[in-house]
C-alpha positions as CSV (number, residue, x, y, z in Angstrom):
1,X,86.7,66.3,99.8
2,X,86.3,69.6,98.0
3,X,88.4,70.9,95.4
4,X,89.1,74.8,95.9
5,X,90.3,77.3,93.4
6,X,91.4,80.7,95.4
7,X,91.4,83.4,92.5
8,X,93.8,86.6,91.9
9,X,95.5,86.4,95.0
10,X,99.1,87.6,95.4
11,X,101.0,84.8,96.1
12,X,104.8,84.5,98.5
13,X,107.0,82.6,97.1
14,X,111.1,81.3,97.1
15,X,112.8,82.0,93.7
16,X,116.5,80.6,94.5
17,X,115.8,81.7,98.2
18,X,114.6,85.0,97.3
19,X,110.9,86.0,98.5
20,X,109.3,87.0,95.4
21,X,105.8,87.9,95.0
22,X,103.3,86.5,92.0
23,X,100.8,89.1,91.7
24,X,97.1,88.1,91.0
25,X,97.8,84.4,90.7
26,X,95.2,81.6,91.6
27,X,96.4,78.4,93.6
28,X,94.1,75.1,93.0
29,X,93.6,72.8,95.6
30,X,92.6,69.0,95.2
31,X,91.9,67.4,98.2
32,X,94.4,68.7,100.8
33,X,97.2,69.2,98.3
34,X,98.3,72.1,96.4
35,X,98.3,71.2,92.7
36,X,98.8,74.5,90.8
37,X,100.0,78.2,90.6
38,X,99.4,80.5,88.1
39,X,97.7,83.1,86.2
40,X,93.9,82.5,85.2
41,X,94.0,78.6,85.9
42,X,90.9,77.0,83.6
43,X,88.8,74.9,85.7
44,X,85.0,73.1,85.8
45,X,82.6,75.4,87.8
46,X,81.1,72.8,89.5
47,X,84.6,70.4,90.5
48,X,85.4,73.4,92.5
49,X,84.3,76.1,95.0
50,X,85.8,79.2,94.3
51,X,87.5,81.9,96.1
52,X,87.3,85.5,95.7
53,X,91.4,86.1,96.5
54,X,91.6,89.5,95.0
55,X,93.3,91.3,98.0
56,X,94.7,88.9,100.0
57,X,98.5,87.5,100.4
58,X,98.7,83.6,100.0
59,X,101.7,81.9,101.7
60,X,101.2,78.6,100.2
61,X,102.9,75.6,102.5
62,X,102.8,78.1,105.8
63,X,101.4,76.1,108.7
64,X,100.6,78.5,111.5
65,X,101.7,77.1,114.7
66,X,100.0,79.6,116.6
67,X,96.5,78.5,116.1
């Protein structure tokens, strides 16, 4: 399974139940679970592939029942 790393998003999250938003954060993914948040993550070019996230909103955890 690939590891991804999405890179610079803006990420929702729940401070205390408060939506608060991390701006510019990158979200690593190993496997199919979530295994960091944060601000210019360091990581091995070729463990990962490597999304552009500049942009977008992450909502990490949202499943989308609609699909």
């Amino acid at each position: 399974m690939t590891n991804l790393l999405v890179q610079g998003c803006d990420v929702l999250q729940l401070s205390d139940g408060k939506p608060q938003i991390a701006v510019q954060h990158d979200i690593e993914i190993r496997g199919r679970k979530i295994t960091a948040i944060g601000k210019d993550l360091p990581y091995k070019e070729d463990e990962y592939q490597v999304i552009d996230g500049q942009g977008l909103l992450a909502i990490p955890g949202l499943i989308n029942t609609h699909a």
